[in-house]
N, C-alpha and C positions, 0 to 999 in steps of 0.2 A: 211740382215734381221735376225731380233731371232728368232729361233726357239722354240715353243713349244709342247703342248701334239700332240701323233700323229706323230710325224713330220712336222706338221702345223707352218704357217710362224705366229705369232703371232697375226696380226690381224685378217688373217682369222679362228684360231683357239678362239679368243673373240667372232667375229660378230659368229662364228659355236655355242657357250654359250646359243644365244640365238632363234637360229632355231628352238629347240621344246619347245622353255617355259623353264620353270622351268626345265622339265626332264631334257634336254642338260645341263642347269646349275647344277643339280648333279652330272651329268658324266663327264663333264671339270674338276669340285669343286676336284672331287674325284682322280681322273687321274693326273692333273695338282698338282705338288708337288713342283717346284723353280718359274716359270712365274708367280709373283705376280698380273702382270697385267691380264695374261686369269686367274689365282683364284678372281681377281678382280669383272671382266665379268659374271664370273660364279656363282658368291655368288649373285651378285645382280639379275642375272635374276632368281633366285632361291626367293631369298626376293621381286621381284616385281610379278613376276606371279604368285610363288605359292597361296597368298592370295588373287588373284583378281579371280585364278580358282576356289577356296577353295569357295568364296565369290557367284562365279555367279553359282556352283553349286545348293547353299543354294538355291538360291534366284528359281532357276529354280525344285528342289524338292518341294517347297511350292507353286510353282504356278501351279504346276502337282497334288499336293496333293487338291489344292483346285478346280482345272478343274472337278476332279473326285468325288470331295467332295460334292459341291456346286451344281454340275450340268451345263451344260452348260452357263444358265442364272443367276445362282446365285451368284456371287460376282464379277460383270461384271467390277466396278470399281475398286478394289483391284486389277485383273488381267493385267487394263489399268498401271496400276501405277507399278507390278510388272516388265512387260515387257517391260516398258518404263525405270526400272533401270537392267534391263538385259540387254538389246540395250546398253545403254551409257556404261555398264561396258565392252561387246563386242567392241566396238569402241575404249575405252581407250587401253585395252590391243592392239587391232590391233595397231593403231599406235604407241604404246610404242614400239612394236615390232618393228614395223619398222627405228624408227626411233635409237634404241640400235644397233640395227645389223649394220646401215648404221654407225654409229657413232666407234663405233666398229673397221667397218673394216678400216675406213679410220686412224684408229689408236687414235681418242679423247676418253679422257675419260672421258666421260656424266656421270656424277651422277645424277641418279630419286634423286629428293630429301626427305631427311630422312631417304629412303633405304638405298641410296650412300654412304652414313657417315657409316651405320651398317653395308654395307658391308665390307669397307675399314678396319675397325675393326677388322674385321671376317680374313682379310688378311696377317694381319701384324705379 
């Protein structure tokens, strides 16, 4: 097996990239100085979660800003529609997660696509 950052066998130091999101992909991106394949892992889970957390943040200070704003009853439908694209962006990122880690460890390398490419970039 290769070894990478850590002392980690290399895919479980990948599928490890993406256990906190993005943080972990900082910490491998950073750590990780020869294993192009965990700077691989690591850049991308840095480019796919960081903007979907960045994103549902947003999305969840506007729908707090207008709870408090509007009042309970007043922008009852804006709120349906905020939280209905808070949900789906919880969902994506869940299973992104899941399915990067699993892929990950088993040694494939998934590229999300468009990140994949920016990652790979980011590696070379």
């Amino acid at each position: 097996m290769v070894k990478a950052t850590f002392g980690l066998d290399e895919n479980v130091a990948s599928a490890a990239c993406y256990v906190l999101g993005w943080l972990t992909g900082i910490i491998f991106f950073l750590m990780e100085k020869d294993n192009k394949t965990v700077r691989f892992h690591a850049m991308q889970s840095v480019l796919t979660f960081l903007p979907l957390t960045i994103l549902y943040w947003i999305i969840g200070t506007i729908y707090t800003m207008m709870f408090f704003g509007a009042g309970m009853y007043g922008a009852y439908g804006a709120w349906g529609i905020l939280s209905l694209i808070a949900t789906l962006i919880a969902i994506v990122m869940l299973i992104l997660w899941l399915v990067l880690m699993f892929k990950a460890y088993k040694g494939e390398k998934f590229k999300v696509p468009i990140v994949g490419d920016i990652a790979e970039t980011q590696v070379k």
